[in-house]
N, C-alpha and C positions, 0 to 999 in steps of 0.2 A: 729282413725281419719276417717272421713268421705271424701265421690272423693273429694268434693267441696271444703273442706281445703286444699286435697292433692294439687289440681291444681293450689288452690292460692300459697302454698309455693314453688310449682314447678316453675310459673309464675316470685313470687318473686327473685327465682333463676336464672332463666333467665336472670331476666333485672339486677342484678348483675354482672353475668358474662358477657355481653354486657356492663359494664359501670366502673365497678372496675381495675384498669389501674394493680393493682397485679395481680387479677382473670385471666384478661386476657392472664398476660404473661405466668401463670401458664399455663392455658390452652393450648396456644399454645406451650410453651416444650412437655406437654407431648404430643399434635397430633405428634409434630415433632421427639419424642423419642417413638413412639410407634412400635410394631413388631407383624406380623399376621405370626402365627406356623400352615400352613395348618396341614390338618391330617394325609397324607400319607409323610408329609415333614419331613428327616433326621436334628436332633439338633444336631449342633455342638459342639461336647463334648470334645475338646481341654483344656477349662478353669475349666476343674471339681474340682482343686485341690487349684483354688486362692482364697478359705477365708482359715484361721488358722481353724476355726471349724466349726462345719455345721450347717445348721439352727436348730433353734428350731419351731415346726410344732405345734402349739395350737388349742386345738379342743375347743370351748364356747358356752355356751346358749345365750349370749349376743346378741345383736345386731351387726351389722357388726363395725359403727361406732364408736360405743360405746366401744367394744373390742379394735379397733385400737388404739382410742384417750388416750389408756394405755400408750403405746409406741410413746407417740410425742417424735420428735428428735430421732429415731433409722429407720434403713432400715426394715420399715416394709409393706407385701402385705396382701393383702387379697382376698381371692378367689370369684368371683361374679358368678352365675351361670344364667347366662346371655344367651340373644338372638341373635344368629349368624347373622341374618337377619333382625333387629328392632331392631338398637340400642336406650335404651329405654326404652325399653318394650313400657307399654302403660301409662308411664308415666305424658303424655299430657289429659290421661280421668279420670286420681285420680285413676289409678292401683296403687297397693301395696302391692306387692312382693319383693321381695330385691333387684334386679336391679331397678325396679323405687324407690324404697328407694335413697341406692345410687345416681342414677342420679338428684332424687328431692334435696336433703342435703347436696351432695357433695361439692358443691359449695359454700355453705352457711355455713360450719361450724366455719367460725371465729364469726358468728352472734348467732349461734346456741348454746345451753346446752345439752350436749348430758350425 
């Protein structure tokens, strides 16, 4: 895809998650469930023991979305190797690297074929 699409479906995203009364509330759980692990900060490792088994850790050529949308309905993460400083990235000028992936799609995948 070229900036100029990226930006439109980034756009499109946007005005989704500003108008979508689900989108929304998602959004704001997660600002309100979210947690920043500085670097030199101690994890607290009290609850090591509370699943029955441990994760399973997938390595894919897939795309990030694309992998995940394997596992709908299970507690599944995925690793974004993201901008500590620009959340983003450069999302808003049709970058396309995985973090503006993500942040362009994210939002939009009940719309989207992934």
């Amino acid at each position: 895809m070229g900036k100029q699409e990226n930006i439109k479906i980034f756009e499109d995203t946007e005005t989704l998650c500003k108008t979508n009364s689900s989108l929304k509330q998602s959004i704001k759980n997660s600002i309100c469930n979210q947690k920043l692990i500085l670097q030199n900060q101690r994890i607290n490792s009290n609850n090591q023991k509370r699943y029955e088994k441990p994760a399973n850790i997938i390595v894919s050529k897939k795309r990030t979305l694309q992998a995940a949308s394997a596992y709908k309905n299970t507690k599944t993460a995925v690793h974004n190797f993201a901008s500590a400083t620009n959340p983003g990235g450069g999302v808003k000028r049709g970058s396309n690297a995985q973090e503006e992936c993500l942040c362009r799609y994210s939002g939009s995948v009940v719309k989207t074929k992934i």
